[in-house]
C-alpha positions as CSV (number, residue, x, y, z in Angstrom):
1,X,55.6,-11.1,71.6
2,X,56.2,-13.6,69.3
3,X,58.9,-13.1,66.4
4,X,56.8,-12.4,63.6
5,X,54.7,-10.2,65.1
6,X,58.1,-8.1,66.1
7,X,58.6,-8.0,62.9
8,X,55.3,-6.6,61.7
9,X,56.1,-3.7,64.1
10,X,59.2,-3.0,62.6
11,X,57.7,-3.5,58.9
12,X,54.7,-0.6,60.0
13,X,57.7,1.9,61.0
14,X,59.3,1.2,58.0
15,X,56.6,2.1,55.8
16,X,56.1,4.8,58.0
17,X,59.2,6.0,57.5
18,X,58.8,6.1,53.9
19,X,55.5,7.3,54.0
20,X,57.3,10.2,55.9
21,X,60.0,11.3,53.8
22,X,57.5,11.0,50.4
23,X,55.8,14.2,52.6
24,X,58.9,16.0,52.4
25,X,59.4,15.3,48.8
26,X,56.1,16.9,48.0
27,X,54.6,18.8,50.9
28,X,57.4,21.1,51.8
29,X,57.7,22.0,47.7
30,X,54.2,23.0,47.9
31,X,53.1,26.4,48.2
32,X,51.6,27.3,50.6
33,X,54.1,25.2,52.7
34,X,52.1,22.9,55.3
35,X,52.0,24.0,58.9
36,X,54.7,24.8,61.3
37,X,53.6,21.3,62.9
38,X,53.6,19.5,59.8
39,X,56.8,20.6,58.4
40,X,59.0,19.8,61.7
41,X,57.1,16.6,61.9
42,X,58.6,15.5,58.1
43,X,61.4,17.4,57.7
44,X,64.3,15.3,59.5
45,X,62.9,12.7,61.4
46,X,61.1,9.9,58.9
47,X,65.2,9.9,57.4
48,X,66.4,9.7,60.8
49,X,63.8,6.8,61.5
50,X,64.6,5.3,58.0
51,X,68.6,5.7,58.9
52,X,67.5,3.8,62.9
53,X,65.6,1.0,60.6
54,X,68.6,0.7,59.1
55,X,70.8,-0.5,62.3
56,X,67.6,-3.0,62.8
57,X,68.0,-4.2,59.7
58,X,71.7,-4.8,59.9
59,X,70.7,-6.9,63.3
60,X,68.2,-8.5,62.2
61,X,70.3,-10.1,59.1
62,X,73.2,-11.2,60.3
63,X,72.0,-12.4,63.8
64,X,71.8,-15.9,62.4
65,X,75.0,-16.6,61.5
66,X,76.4,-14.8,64.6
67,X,74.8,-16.9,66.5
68,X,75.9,-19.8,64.4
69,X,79.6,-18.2,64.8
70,X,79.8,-17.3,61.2
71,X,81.4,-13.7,61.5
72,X,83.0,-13.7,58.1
73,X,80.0,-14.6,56.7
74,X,78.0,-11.5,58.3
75,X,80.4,-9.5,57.5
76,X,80.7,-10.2,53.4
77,X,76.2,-10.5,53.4
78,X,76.6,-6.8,54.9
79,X,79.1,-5.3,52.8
80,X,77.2,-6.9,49.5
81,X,73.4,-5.7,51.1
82,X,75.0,-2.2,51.5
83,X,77.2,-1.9,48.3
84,X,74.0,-2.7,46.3
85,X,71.9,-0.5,48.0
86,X,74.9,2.3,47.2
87,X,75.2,0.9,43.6
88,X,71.6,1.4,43.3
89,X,71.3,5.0,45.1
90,X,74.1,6.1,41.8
91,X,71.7,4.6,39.6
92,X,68.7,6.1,40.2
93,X,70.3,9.2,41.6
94,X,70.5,10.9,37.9
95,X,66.7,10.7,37.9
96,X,66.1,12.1,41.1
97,X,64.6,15.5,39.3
98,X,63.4,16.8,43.1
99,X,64.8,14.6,45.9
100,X,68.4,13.9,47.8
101,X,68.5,10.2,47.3
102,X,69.5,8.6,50.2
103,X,70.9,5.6,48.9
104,X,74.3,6.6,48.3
105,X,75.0,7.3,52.1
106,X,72.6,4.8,53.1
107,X,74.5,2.2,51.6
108,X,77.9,3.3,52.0
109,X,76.5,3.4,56.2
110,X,75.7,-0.4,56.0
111,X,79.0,-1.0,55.1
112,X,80.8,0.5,57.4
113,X,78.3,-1.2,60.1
114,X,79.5,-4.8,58.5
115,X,82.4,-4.2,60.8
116,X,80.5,-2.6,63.5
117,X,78.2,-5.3,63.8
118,X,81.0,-8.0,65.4
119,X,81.9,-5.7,68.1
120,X,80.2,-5.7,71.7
121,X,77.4,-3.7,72.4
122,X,79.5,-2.1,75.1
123,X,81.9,-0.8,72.8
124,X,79.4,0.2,70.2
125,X,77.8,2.2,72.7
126,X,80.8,4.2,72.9
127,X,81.1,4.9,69.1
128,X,77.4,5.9,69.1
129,X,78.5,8.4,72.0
130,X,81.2,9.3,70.2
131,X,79.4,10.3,66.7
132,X,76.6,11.7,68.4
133,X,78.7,14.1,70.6
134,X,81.4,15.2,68.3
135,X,80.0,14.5,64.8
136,X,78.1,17.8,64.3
137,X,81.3,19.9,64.8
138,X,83.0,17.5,62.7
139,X,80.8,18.3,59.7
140,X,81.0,22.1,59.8
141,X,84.8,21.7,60.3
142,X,85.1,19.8,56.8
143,X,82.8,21.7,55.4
144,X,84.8,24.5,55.7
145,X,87.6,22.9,54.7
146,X,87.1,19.8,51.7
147,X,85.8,21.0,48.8
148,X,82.7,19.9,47.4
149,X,81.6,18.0,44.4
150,X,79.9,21.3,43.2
151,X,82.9,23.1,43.2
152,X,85.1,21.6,41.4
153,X,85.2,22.8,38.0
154,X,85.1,20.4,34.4
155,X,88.6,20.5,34.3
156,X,89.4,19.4,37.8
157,X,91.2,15.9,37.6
158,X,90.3,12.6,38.0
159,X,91.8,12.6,41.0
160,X,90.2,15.7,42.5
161,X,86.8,14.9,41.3
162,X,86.8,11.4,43.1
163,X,88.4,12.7,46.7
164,X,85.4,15.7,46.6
165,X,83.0,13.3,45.5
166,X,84.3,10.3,48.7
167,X,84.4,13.9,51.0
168,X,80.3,14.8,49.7
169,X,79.8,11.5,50.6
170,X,81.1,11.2,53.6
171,X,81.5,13.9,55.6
172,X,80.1,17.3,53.5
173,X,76.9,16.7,51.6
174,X,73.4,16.3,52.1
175,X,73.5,12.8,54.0
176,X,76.9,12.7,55.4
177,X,77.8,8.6,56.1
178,X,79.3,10.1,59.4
179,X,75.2,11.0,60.7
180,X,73.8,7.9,59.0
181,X,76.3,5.3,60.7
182,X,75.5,6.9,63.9
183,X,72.0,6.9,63.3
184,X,72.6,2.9,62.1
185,X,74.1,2.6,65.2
186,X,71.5,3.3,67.9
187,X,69.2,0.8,65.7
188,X,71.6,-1.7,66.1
189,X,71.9,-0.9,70.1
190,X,67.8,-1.2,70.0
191,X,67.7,-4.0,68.3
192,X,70.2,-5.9,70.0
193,X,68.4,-4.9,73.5
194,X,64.8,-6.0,72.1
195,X,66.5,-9.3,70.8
196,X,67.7,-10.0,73.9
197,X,64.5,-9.1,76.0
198,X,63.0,-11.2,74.3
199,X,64.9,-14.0,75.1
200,X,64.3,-13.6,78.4
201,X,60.4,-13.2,77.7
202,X,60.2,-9.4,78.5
203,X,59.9,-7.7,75.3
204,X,56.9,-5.2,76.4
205,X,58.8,-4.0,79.3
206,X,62.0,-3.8,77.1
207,X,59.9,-1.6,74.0
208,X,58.0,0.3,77.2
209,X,61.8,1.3,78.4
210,X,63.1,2.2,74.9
211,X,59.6,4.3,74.3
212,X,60.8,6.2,77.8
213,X,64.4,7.0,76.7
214,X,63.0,7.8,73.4
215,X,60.5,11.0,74.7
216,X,63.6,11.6,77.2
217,X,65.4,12.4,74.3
218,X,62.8,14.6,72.3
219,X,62.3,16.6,75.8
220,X,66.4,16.9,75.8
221,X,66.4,17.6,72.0
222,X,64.2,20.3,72.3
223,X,65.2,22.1,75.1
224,X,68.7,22.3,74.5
225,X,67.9,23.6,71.0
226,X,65.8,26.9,72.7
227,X,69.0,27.2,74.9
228,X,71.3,27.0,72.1
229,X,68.9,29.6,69.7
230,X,68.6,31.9,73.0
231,X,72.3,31.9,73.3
232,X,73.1,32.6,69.7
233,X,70.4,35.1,69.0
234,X,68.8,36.4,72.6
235,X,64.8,36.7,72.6
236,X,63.4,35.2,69.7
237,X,60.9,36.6,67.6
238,X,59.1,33.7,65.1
239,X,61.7,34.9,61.9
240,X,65.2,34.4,64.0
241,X,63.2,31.0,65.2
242,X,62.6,30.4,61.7
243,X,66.1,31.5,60.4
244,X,67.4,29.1,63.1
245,X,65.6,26.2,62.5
246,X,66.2,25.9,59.2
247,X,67.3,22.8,57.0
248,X,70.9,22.6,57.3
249,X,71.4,20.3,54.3
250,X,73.9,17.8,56.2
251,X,75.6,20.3,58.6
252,X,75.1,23.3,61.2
253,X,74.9,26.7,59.0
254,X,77.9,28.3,61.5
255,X,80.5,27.2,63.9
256,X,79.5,28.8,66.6
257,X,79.6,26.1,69.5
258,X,75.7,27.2,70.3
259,X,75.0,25.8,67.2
260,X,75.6,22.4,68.3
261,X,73.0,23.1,70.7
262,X,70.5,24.1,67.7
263,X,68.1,21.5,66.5
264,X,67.7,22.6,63.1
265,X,67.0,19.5,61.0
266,X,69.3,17.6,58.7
267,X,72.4,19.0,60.8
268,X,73.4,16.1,62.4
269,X,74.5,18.3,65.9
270,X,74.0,16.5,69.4
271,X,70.1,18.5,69.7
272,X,69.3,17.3,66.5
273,X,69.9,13.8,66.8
274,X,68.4,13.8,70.2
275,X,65.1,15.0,68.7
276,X,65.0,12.9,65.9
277,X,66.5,9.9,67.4
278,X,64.4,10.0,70.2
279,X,61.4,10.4,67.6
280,X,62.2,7.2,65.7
281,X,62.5,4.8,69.3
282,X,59.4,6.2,70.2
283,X,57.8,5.3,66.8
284,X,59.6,1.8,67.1
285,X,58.4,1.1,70.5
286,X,55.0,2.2,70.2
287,X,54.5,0.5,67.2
288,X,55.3,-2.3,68.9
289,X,53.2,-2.2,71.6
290,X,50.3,-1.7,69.1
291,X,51.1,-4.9,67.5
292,X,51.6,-6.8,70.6
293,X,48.4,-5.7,72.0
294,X,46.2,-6.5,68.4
295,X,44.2,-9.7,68.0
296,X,45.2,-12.1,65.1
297,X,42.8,-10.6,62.6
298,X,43.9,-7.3,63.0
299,X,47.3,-8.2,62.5
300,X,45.9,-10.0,58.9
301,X,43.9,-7.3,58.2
302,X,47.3,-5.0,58.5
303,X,48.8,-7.7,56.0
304,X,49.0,-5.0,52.8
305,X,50.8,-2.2,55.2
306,X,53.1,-4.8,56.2
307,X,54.1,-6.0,53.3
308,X,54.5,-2.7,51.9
309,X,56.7,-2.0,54.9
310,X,59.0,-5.0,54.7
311,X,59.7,-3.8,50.7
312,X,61.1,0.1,52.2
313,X,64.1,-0.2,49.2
314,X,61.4,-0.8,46.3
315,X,59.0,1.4,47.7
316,X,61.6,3.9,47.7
317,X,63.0,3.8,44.2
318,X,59.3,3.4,42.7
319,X,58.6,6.7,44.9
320,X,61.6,8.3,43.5
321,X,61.2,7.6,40.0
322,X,57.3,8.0,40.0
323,X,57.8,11.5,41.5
324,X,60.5,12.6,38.9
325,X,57.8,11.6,36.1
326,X,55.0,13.6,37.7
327,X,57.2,16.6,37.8
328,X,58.6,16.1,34.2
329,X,55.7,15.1,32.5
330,X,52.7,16.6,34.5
331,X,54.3,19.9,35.5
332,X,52.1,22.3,33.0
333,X,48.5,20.0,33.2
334,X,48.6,18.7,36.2
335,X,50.9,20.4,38.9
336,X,49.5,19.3,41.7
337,X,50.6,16.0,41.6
338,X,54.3,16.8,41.7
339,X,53.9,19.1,44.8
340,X,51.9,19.2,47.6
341,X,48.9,17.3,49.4
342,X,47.3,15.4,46.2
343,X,50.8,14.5,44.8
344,X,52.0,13.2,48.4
345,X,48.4,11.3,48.3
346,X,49.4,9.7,45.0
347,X,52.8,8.5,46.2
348,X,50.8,7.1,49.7
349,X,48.3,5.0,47.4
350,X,51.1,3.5,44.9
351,X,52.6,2.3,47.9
352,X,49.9,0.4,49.4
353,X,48.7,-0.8,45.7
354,X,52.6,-2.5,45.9
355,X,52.0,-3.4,49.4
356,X,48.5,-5.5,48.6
357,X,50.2,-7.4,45.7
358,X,52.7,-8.3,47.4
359,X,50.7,-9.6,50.5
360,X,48.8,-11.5,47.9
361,X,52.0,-13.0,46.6
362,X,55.3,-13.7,48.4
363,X,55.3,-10.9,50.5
364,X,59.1,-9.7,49.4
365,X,59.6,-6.9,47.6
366,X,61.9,-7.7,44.3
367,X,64.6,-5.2,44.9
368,X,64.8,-7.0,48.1
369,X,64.6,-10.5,46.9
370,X,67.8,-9.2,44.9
371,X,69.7,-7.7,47.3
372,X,69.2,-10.6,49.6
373,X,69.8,-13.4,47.5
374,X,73.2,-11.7,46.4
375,X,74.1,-11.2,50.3
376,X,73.4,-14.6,50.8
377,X,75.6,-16.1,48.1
378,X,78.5,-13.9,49.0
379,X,78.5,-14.9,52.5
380,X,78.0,-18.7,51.5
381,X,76.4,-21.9,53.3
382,X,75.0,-20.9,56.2
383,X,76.5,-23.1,59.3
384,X,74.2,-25.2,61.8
385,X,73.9,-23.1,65.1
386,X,77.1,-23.7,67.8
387,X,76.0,-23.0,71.2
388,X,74.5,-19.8,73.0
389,X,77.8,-18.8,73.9
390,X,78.3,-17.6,70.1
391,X,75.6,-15.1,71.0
392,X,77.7,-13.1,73.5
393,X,80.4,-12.3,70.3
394,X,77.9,-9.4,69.7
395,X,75.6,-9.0,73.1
């Protein structure tokens, strides 16, 4: 598969991804809720995928001046790509009238992966394995113990109110940086595998292989979380299931070590980021394929939902803002469009109406075109391209 039509893959799970978590700003509000189905389908994993898009992302970026041997110069465009996209999450977040913006964490994740990026993939790996395994318990123990941003009152001081805010970011609210990096992390392990498949001219084989471990890991996901739920509450009748499996809000609701078994979304335990991991390679990989296996004019005709795809940060904050609006200043005439089916339809066509202008313009989204310019001026000229042996400082 050639490089840009990679890339169109990874655009379509992109706008996926957002496509996904504008369902859970508006269809799990609704009421009626949407199906059992439904609901597990958007609640968790189009985050988790847009947290795995991430890591690509990272990759993707900086692999040109890794391979040139410009480390330093990764390293600053990271940190400026994420501290914008975190600048811009506290921004927008006082305007977020029904939705945890992501941005914050998001951001604060890329950061941190400006460091991870340089190491080798072996001993990425073994972060990822780390996070993954221990990060769940992690969370419920600072939970228990930090104090959140909630909590502490108007006279708290300065001093207080930063530390529980750094902690809320970090390790006890919503979208704990400790999930997202290792969520970042096995999209920067996929990415780096695809990238090098493709060198070798087996990128199919290589996205057939990640689409394997990916269904691996739902099947592991999911039956370790009806061990875990049989351990902590015996036979299960559909409201224990329920009571269970539902939203954690950035941590396990006990500390029971069967919990870590439980893959209740947005808890960040070993089951859950099986499932939802292995859901966002599968999406990756089969997208993918798709694209590999379409003739040209398809791939034109797919243009608009590419385009709408490669702007995810736009996309995002227009969504954001857009839904706030509706719920504001439509609530009494027209409720439907801040909740539910109709109002996640609205949100679906604004972002294809963004994506078809920009595939009839330049194809960037503007709040990308910003970010990226100011990545690439902090990490300066670009250098000409060393030797392949540069590539192995991050393979």
């Amino acid at each position: 598969m050639s490089g840009s039509e990679r890339l169109v893959g990874v655009d379509l799970a992109r706008l996926l991804a957002v496509v996904g978590m504008m369902a859970a700003h508006t269809l799990l509000a609704a009421e009626p809720p949407p199906p059992d189905g439904v609901a597990a389908l958007v609640d968790g994993p189009p985050s988790t995928l847009f947290a795995v898009l991430g890591g690509v992302s990272v990759v993707l970026a900086a692999r040109a001046r890794l391979a040139a041997g410009d480390r330093w110069g990764a390293l600053r465009s990271t940190l400026v790509r994420g501290a914008l996209v975190a600048l811009l999450g506290a921004i927008i977040g006082p305007f977020a009238a029904a939705v945890y913006v992501v941005l914050v964490p998001f951001g604060v994740a890329i950061m941190l992966a400006a460091v991870l990026v340089l190491l080798p993939s072996w001993l990425l790996a073994g972060v990822t394995t780390v996070l993954w395994l221990a990060g769940g318990s992690l969370l419920v123990a600072a939970r228990e113990r930090l104090p959140s941003a909630a909590s502490i009152g108007d006279g708290a001081a300065l001093g207080e109110r930063l530390a529980a805010t750094a902690a809320d970011v970090l390790l006890t609210g919503v979208y704990p940086v400790l999930t997202w990096v290792a969520y970042l992390l096995v999209g920067m392990l996929a990415a780096r595998a695809l990238l090098a498949a493709r060198a070798r001219g087996a990128e199919r084989r290589a996205l057939v292989q990640l689409a394997v471990v990916g269904a691996a890991l739902v099947v592991a996901g999911v039956a370790a979380s009806e061990l875990g739920m049989r351990l902590l509450a015996g036979p299960l009748d559909d409201a224990a299931r329920d009571e269970l499996l539902r939203n954690g809000y950035g941590a396990a609701q006990g500390s029971a070590t069967a919990r870590q078994l439980v893959a209740a979304p947005h808890t960040g335990t070993p089951a859950d980021m099986a499932r939802t991991v292995g859901i966002a390679l599968l999406v990756i990989a089969l997208l993918g394929l798709l694209v590999a296996a379409l003739p040209r004019p398809a791939l034109r005709a797919l243009e608009p939902l590419r385009a709408a795809g490669a702007a995810p940060l736009t996309i995002y904050v227009v969504h954001v803002l857009l839904l706030t609006a509706m719920l504001v200043l439509l609530q009494d005439a027209a409720p439907a469009l801040g909740a539910g089916w109709a109002a996640w339809a609205v949100q679906v066509a604004v972002a294809l109406a963004i994506g078809a202008a920009l595939a009839a313009g330049d194809g960037r989204g503007p709040l990308e075109r910003v970010v990226g310019r100011a990545a690439d001026r902090a990490a300066g000229d670009r250098p000409r391209p060393e030797q392949p042996a540069a590539d192995r400082a991050h393979g």
